[in-house]
N, CA, C and O of each residue as an XYZ file, in Angstrom:
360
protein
N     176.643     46.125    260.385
C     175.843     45.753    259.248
C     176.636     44.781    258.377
O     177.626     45.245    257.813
N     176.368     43.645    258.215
C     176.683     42.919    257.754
C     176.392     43.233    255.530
O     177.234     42.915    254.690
N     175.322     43.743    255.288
C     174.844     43.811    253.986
C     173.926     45.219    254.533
O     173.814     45.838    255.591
N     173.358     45.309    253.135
C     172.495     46.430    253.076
C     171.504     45.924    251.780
O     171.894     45.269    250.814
N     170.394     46.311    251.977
C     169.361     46.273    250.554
C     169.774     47.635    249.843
O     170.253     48.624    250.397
N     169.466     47.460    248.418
C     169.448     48.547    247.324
C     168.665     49.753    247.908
O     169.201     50.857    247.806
N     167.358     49.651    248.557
C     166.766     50.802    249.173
C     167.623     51.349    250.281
O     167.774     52.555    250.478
N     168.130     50.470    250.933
C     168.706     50.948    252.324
C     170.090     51.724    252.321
O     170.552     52.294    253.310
N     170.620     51.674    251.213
C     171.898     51.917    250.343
C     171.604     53.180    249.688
O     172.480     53.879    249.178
N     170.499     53.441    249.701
C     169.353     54.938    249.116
C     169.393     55.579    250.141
O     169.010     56.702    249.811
N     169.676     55.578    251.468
C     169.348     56.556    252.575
C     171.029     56.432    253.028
O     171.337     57.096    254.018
N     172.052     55.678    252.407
C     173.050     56.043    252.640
C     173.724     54.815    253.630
O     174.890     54.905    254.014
N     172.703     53.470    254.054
C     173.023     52.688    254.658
C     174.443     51.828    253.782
O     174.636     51.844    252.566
N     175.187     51.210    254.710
C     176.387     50.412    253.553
C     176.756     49.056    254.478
O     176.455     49.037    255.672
N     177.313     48.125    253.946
C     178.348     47.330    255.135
C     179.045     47.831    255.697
O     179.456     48.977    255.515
N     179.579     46.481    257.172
C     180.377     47.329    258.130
C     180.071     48.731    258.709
O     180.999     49.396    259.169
N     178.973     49.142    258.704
C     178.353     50.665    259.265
C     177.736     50.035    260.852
O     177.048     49.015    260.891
N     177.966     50.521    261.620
C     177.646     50.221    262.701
C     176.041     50.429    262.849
O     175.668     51.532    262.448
N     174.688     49.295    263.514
C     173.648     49.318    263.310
C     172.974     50.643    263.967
O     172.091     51.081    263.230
N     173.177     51.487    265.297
C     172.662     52.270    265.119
C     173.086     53.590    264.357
O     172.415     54.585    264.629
N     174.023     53.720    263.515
C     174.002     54.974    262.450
C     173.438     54.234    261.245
O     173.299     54.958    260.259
N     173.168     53.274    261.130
C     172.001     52.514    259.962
C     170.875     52.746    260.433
O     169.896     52.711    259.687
N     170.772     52.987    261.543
C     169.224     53.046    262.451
C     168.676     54.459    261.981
O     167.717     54.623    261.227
N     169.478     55.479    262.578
C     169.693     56.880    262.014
C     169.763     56.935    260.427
O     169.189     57.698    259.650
N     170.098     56.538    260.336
C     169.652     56.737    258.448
C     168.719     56.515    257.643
O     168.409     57.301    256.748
N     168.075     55.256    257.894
C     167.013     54.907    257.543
C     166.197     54.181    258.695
O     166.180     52.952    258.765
N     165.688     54.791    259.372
C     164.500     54.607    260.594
C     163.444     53.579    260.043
O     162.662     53.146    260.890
N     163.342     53.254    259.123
C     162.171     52.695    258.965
C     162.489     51.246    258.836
O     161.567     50.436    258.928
N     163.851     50.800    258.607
C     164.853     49.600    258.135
C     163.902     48.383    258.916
O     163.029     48.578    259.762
N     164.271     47.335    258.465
C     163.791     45.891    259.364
C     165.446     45.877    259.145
O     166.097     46.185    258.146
N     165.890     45.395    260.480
C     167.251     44.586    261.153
C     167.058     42.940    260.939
O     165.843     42.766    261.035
N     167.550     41.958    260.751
C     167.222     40.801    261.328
C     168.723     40.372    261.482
O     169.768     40.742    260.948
N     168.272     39.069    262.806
C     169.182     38.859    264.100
C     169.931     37.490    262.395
O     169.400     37.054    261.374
N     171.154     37.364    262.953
C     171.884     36.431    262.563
C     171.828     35.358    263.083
O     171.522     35.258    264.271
N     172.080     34.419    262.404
C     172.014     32.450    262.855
C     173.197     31.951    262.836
O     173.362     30.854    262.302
N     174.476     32.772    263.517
C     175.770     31.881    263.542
C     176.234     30.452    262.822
O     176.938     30.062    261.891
N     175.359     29.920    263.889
C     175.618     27.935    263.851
C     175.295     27.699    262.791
O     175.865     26.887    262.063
N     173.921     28.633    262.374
C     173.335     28.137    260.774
C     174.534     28.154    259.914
O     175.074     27.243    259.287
N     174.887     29.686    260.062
C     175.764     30.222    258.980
C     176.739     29.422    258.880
O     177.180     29.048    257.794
N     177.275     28.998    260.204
C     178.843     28.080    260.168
C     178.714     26.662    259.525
O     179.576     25.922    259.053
N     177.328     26.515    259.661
C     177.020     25.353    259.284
C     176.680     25.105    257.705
O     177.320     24.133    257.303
N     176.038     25.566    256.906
C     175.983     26.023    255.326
C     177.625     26.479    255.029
O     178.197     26.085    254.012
N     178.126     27.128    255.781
C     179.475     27.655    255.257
C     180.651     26.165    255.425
O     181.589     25.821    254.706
N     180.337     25.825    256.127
C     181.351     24.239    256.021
C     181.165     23.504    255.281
O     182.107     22.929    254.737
N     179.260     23.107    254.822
C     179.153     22.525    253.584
C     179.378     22.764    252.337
O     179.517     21.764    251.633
N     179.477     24.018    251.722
C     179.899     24.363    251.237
C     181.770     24.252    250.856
O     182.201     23.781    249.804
N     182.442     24.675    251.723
C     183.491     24.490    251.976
C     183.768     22.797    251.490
O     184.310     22.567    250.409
N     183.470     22.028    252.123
C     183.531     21.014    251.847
C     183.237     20.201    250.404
O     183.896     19.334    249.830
N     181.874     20.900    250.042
C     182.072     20.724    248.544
C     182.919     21.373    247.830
O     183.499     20.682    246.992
N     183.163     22.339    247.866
C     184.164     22.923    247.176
C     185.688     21.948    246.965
O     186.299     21.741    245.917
N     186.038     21.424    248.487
C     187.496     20.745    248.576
C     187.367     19.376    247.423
O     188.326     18.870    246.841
N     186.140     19.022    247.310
C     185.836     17.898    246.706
C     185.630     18.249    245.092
O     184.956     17.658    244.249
N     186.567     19.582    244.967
C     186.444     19.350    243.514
C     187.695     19.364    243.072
O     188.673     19.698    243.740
N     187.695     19.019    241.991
C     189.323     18.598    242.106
C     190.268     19.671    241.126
O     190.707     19.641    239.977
N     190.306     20.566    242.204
C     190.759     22.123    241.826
C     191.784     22.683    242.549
O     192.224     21.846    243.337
N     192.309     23.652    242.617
C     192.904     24.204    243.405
C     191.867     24.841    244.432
O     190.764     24.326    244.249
N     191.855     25.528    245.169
C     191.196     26.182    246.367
C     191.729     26.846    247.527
O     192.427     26.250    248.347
N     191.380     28.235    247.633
C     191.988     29.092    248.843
C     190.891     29.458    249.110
O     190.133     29.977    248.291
N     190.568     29.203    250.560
C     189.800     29.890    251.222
C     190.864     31.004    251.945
O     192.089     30.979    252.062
N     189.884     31.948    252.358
C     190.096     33.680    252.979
C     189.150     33.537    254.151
O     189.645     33.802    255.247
N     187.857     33.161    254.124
C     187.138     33.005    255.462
C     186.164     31.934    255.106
O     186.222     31.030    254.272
N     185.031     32.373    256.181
C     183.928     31.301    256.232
C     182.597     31.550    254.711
O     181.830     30.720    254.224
N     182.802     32.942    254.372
C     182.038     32.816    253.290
C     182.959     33.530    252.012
O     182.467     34.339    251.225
N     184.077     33.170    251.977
C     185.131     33.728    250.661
C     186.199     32.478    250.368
O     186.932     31.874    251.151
N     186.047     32.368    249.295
C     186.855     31.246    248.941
C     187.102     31.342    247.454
O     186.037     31.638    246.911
N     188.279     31.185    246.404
C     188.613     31.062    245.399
C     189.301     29.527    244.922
O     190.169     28.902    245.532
N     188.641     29.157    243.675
C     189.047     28.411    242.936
C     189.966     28.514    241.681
O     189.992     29.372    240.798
N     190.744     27.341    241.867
C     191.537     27.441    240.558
C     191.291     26.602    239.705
O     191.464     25.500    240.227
N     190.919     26.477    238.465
C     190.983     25.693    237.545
C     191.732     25.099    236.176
O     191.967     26.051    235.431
N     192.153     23.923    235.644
C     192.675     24.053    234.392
C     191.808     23.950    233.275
O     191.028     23.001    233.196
N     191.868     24.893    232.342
C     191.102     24.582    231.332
C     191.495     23.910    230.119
O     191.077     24.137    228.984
N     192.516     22.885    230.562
C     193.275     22.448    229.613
C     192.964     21.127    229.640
O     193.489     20.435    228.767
N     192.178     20.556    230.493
C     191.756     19.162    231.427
C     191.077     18.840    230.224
O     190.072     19.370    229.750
N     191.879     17.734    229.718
C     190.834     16.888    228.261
C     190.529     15.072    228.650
O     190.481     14.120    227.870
N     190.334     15.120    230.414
C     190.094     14.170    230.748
C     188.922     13.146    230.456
O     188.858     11.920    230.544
N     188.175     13.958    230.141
C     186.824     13.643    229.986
C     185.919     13.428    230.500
O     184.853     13.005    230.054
N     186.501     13.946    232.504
C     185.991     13.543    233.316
C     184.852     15.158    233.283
O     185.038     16.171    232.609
N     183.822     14.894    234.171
C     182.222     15.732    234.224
C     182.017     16.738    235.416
O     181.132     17.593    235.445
N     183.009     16.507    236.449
C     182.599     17.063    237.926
C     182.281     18.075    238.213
O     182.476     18.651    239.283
N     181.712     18.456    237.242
C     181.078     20.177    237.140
C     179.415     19.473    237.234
O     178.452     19.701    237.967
N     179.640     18.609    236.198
C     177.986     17.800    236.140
C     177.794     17.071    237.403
O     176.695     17.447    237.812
N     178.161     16.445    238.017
C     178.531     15.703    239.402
C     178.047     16.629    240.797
O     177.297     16.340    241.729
N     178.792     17.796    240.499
C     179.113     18.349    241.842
C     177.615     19.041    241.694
O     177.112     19.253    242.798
N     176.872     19.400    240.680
C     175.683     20.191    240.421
C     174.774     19.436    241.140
O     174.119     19.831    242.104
N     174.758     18.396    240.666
C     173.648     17.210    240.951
C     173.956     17.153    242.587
O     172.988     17.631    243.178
N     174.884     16.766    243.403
C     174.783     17.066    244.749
C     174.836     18.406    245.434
O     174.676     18.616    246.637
N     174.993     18.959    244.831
C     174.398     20.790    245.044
C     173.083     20.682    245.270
O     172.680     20.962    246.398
N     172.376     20.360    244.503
C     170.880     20.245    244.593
C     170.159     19.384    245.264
O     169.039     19.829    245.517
N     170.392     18.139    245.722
C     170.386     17.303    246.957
C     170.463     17.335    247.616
O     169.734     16.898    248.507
N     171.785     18.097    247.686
C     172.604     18.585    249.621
C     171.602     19.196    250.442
O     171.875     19.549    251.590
């Protein structure tokens, strides 16, 4: 199990629970199949925007990643406004 819904989390379902003792727990569950390529694919763009900000950055995997920032930056530069606007394009 990758996630769980708030209901499914009610019969005791959790992440990382193997799908048939999620099956057994809540019988009534909808499963749905995963999209790898999708995923790898949103997860690189992402990734990629992220590198393009001009921050520090550690990624941990394909969907965990931390930023560092200074909040001391009196550049005057916007790339919070920037990076939004191709967020929403992308």
């Amino acid at each position: 199990m990758a996630t769980a819904s708030r209901e499914a989390r009610e019969f005791g379902v959790h992440s990382g629970m193997p799908m048939r003792m999620a099956a057994r727990k809540c019988p009534d569950a909808v499963f749905l199949r995963t999209d790898m390529p999708a995923y790898r694919q949103a997860s690189a763009r992402v990734m990629a925007t992220l590198r393009d900000l001009p921050v520090r950055l550690e990624v941990y995997g394909p969907d965990e990643a931390f930023l560092g920032a200074d909040i001391d930056d009196h550049s005057g530069s916007r790339p919070t406004s920037r990076r939004r606007s191709s967020i929403r394009s992308g």
